[in-house]
C-alpha positions as a LaTeX table, in Angstrom:
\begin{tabular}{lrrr}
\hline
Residue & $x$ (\AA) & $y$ (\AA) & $z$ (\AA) \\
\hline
Unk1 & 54.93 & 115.28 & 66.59 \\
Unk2 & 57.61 & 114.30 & 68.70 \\
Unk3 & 56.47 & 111.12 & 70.30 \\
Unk4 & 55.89 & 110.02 & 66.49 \\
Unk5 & 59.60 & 111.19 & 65.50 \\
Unk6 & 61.13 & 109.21 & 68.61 \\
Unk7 & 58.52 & 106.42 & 67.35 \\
Unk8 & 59.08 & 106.14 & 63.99 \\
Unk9 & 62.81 & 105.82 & 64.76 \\
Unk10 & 62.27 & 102.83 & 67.06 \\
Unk11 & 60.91 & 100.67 & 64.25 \\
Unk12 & 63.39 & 102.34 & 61.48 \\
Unk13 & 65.63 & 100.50 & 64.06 \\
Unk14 & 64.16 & 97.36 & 63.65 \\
Unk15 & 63.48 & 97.03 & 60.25 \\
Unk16 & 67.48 & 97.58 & 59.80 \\
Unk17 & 68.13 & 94.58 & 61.32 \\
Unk18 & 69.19 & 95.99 & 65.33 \\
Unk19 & 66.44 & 95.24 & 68.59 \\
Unk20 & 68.33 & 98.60 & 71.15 \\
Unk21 & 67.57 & 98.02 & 74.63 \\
Unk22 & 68.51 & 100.95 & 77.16 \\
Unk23 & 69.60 & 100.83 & 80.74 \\
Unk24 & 67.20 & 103.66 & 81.84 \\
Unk25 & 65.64 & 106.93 & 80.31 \\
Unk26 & 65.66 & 108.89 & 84.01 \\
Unk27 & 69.52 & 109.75 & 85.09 \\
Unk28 & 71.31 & 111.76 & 87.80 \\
Unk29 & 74.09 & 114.05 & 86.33 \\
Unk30 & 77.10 & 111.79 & 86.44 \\
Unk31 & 75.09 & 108.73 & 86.19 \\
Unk32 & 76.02 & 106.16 & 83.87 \\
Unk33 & 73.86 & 104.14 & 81.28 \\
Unk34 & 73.41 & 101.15 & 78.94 \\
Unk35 & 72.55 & 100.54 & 75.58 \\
Unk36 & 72.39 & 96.92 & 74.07 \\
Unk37 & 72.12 & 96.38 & 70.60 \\
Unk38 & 70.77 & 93.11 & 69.30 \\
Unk39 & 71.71 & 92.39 & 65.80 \\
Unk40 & 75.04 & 94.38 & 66.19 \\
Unk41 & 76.95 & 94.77 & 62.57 \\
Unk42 & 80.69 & 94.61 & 62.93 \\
Unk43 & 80.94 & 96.27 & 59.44 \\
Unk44 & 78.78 & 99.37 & 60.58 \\
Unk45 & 80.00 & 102.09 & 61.95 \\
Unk46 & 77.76 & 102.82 & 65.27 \\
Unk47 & 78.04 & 106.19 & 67.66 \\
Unk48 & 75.66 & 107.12 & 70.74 \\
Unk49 & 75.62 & 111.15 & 70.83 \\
Unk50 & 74.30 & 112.90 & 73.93 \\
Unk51 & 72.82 & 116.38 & 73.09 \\
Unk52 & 70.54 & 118.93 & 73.92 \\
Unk53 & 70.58 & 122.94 & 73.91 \\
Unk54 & 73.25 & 122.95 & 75.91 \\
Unk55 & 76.00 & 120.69 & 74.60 \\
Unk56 & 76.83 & 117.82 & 73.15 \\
Unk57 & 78.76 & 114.49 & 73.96 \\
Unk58 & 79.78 & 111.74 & 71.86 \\
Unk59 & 80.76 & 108.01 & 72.86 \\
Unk60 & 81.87 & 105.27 & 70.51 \\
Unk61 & 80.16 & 101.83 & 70.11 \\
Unk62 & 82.11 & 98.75 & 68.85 \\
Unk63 & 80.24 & 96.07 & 70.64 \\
Unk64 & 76.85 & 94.91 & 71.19 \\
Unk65 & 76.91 & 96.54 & 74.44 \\
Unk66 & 77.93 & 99.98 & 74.70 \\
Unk67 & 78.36 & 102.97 & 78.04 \\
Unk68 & 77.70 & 106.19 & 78.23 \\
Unk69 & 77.45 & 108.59 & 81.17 \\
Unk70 & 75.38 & 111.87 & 81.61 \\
Unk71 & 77.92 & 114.62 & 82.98 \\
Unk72 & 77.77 & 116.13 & 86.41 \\
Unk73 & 77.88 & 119.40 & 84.26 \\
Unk74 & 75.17 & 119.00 & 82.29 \\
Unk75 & 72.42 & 121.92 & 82.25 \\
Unk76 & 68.57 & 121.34 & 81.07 \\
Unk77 & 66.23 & 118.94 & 82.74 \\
Unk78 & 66.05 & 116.40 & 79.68 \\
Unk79 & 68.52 & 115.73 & 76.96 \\
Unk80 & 67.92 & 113.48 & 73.61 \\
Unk81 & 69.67 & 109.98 & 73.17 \\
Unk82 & 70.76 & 109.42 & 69.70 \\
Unk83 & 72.20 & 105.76 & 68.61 \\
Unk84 & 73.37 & 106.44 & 65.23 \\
Unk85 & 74.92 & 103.59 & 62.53 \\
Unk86 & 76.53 & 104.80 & 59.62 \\
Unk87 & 75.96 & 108.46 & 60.65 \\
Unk88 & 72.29 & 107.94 & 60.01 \\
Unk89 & 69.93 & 108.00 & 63.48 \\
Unk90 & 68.74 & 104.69 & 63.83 \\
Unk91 & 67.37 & 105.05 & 67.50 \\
Unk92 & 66.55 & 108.28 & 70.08 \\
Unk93 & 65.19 & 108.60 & 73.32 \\
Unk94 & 64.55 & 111.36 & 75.30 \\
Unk95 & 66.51 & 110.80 & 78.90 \\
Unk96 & 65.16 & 112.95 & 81.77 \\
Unk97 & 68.06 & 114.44 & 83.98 \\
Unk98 & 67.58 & 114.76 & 87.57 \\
Unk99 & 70.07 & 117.47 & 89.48 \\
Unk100 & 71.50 & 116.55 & 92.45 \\
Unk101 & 72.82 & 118.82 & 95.06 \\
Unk102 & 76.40 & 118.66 & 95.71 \\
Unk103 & 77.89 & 120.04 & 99.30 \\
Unk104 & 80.88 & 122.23 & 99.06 \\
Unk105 & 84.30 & 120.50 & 100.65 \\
Unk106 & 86.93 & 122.92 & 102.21 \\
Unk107 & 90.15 & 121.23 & 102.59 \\
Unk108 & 93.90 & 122.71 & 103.27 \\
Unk109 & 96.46 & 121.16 & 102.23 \\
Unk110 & 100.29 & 122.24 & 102.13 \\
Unk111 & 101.29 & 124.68 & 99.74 \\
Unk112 & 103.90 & 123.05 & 97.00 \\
Unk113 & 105.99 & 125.71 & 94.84 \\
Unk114 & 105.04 & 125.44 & 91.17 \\
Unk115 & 108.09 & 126.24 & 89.36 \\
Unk116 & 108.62 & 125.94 & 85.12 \\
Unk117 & 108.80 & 122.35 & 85.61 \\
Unk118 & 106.84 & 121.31 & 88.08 \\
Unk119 & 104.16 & 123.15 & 85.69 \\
Unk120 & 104.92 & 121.54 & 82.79 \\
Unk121 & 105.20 & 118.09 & 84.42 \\
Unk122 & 101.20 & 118.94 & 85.80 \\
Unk123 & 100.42 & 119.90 & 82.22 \\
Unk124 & 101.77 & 116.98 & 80.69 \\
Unk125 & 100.30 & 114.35 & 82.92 \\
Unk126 & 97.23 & 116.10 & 82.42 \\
Unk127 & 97.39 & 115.24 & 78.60 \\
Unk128 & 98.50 & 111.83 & 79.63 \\
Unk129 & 95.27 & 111.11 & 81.49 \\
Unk130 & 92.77 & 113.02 & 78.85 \\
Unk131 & 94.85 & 111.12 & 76.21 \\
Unk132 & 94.40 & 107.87 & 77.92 \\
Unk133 & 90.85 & 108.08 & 79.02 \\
Unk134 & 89.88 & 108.35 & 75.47 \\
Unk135 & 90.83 & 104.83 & 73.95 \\
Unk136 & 88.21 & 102.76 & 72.58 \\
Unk137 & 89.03 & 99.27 & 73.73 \\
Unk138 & 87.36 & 95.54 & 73.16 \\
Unk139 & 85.69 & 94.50 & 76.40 \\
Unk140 & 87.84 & 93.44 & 78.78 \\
Unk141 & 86.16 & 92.02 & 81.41 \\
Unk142 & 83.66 & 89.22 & 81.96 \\
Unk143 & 82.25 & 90.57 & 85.26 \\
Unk144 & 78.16 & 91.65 & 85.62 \\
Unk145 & 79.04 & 93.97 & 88.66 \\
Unk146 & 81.97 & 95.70 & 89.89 \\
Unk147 & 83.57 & 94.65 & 92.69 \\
Unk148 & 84.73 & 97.28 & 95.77 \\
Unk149 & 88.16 & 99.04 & 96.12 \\
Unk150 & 88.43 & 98.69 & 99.52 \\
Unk151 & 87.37 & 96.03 & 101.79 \\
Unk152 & 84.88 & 98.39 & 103.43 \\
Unk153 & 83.37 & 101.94 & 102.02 \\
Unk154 & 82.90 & 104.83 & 103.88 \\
Unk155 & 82.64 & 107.90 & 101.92 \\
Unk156 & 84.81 & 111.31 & 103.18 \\
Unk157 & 84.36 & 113.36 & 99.92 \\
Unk158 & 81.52 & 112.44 & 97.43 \\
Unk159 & 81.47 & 112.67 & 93.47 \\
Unk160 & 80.69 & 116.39 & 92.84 \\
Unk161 & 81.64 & 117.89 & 95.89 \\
Unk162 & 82.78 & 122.03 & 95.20 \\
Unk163 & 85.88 & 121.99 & 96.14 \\
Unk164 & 87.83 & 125.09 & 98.43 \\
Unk165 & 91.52 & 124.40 & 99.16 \\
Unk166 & 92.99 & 126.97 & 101.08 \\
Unk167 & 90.01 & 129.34 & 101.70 \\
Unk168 & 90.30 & 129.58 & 97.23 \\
Unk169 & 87.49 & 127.92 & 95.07 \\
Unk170 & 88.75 & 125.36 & 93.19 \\
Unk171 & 86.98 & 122.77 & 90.26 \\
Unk172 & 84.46 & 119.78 & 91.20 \\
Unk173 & 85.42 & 116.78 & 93.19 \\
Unk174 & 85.51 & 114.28 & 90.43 \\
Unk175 & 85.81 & 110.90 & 92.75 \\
Unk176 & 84.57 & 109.85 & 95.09 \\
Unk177 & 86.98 & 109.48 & 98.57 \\
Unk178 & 86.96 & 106.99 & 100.71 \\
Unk179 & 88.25 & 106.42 & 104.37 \\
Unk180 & 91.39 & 103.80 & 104.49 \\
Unk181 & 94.68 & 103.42 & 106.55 \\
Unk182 & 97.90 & 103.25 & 105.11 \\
Unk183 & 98.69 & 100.26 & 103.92 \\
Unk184 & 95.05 & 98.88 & 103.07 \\
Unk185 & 94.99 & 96.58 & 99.99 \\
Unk186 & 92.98 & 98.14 & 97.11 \\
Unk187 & 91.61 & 96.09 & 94.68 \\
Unk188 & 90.24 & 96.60 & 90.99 \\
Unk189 & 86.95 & 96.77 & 90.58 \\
Unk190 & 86.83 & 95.00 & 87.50 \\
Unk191 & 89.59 & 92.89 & 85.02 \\
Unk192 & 91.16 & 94.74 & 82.74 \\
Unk193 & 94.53 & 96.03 & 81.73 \\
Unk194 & 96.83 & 98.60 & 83.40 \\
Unk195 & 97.24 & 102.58 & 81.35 \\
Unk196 & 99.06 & 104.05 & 83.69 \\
Unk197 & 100.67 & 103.48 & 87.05 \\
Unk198 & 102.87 & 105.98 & 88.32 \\
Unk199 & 103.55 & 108.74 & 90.32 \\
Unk200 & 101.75 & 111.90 & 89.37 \\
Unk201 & 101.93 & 115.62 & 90.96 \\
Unk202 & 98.44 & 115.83 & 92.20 \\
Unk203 & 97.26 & 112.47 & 92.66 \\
Unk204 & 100.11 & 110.73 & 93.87 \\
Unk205 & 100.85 & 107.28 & 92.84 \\
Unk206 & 98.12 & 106.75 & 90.87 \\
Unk207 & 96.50 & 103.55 & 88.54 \\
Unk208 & 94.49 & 103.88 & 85.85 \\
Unk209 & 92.83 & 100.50 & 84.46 \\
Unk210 & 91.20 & 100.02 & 81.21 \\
Unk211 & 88.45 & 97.79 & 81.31 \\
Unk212 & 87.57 & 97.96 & 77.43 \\
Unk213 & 84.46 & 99.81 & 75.96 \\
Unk214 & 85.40 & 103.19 & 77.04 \\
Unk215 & 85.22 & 102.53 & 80.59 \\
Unk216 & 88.23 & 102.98 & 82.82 \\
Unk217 & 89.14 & 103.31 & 86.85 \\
Unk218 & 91.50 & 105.83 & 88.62 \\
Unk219 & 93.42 & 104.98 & 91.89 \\
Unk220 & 94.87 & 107.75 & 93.38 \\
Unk221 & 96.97 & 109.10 & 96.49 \\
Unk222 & 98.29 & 104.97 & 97.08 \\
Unk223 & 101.26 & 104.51 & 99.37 \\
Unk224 & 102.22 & 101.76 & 96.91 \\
Unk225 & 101.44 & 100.53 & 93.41 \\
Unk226 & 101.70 & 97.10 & 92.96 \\
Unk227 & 100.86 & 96.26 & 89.09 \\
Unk228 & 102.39 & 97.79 & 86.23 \\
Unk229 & 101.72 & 99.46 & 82.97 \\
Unk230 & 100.60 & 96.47 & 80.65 \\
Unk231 & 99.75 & 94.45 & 82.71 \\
Unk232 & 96.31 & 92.33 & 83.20 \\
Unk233 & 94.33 & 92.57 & 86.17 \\
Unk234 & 91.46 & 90.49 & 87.32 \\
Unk235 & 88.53 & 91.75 & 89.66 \\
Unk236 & 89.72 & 91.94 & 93.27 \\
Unk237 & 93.35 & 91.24 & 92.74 \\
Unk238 & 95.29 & 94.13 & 94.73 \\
Unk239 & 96.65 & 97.08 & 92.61 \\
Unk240 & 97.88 & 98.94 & 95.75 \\
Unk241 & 97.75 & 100.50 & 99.00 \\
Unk242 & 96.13 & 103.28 & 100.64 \\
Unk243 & 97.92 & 105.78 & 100.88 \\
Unk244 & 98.45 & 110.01 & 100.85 \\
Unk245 & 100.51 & 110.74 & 98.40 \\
Unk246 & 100.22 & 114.09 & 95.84 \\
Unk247 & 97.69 & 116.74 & 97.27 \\
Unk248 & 96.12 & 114.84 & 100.23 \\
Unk249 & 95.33 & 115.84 & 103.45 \\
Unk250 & 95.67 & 111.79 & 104.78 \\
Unk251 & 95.29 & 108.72 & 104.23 \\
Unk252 & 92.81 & 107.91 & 101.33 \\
Unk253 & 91.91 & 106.27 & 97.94 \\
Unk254 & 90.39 & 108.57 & 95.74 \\
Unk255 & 87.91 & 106.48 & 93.37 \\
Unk256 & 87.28 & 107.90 & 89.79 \\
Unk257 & 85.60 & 106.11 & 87.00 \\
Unk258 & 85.45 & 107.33 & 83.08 \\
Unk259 & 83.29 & 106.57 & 80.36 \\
Unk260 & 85.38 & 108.14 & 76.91 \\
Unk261 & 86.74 & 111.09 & 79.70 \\
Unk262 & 83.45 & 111.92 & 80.88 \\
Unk263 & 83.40 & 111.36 & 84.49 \\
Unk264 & 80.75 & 109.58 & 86.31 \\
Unk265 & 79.79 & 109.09 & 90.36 \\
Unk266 & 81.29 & 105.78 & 91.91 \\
Unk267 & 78.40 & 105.31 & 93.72 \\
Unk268 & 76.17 & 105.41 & 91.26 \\
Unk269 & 77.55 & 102.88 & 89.36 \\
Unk270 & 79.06 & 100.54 & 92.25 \\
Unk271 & 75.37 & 99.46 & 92.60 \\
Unk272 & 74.39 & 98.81 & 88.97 \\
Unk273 & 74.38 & 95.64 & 86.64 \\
Unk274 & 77.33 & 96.57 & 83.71 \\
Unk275 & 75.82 & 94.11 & 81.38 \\
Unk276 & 72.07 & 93.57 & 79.82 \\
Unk277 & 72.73 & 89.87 & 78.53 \\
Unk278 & 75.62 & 88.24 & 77.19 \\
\hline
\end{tabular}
């Protein structure tokens, strides 16, 4: 009954006028996908919604081409893919999820004291970033594949990683670290434009670039910041420099990338194709 269902809704997509293509239907947790929708209607009102048992997670679509990422969180081994236009279902899939093991990193690093406003400084940069990560742009950049942060990759802490500071258990790793001196160039990944780029308690000087269609890029721990908020980037122009700044145990850059807030692994998405077609 099912595989009619997801069938049925397939052609209901076609005879309304829109071809979807997706990405994938097998995904790590915090893997990222694509869905491209030929015969796109500007007027309509499109969503992609993410659900199973478990939860649910929505992501908007505004252009032929639209993200979305399966969180590191997730629970279940499969979880439906709903495109939806005009809050009717015009397309599903069912997307298996594969779990990955994730080591646990133990890390010290020195103590800061949290007074009234050092805590409500953390809180409000906090609503900053979940404020900022959730802005439905136009596309941004013209790139197929990003390009890397740093000259040359090697991983210290991975996406996912349990994190321990000071012998206490602490949330998920959700970047991906890599090795640098102080003083490295680091580049964006992609064009876009600059959200934020300042300093921040616990990652440091820290820029966040919106490349348009949900999808954004975190900097974090730099020595310096080199853009500003506003301002345009292209792929591979230098945004900073390596750096430890906030809670860091040495020199770093702390990746992160966002699809509408939901965090997905660097690595798995360094390696992919962003567009299907043009």
């Amino acid at each position: 009954m099912k595989r009619v269902f997801f069938s049925f809704l397939l052609f209901f997509s076609f005879v309304f006028g829109e071809t979807v293509h997706l990405s994938n239907t097998s995904f790590y947790t915090g893997d990222f996908g694509v869905l491209s929708i030929k015969g796109f209607n500007p007027a309509s009102r499109y969503q992609i919604v993410l659900k199973n048992r478990y939860g649910r997670w929505e992501f908007p679509v505004k252009d032929d081409i639209a993200f979305f990422s399966v969180p590191l969180l997730v629970k279940g081994r499969s979880i439906s893919l709903y495109l939806k236009k005009d809050g009717k279902i015009i397309y599903a899939r069912k997307l298996k999820i594969n779990h990955k093991k994730y080591r646990i990193s133990k890390i010290w690093v020195k103590k800061r004291k949290i007074t009234k406003e050092v805590l409500k400084r953390i809180k409000e940069e906090h609503r900053l970033l979940r404020r900022t990560l959730k802005v439905y742009t136009d596309r941004l950049f013209k790139e197929n594949k990003m390009e890397r942060p740093l000259k040359k990759l090697i991983i210290t802490t991975p996406f996912g990683a349990k994190r321990i500071i000071n012998g206490k258990k602490s949330s998920y790793h959700w970047g991906t670290d890599f090795k640098g001196k102080t003083g490295d160039p680091v580049f964006a990944v992609l064009s876009g434009k600059v959200a934020i780029a300042q300093d921040m308690f616990y990652t440091g000087k820290t820029v966040v670039i919106n490349h348009g269609l949900g999808l954004y890029t975190l900097y974090a721990h730099l020595s310096k910041i080199s853009v500003k908020k506003g301002e345009f980037v292209k792929a591979g122009d230098i945004i900073g420099k390596v750096g430890s700044t906030g809670r860091s145990t040495a020199p770093h850059l702390h990746f992160g990338v966002y699809i509408n807030d939901v965090k997905v692994d660097p690595m798995l998405i360094l390696s992919k194709n962003l567009i299907i077609g043009n």
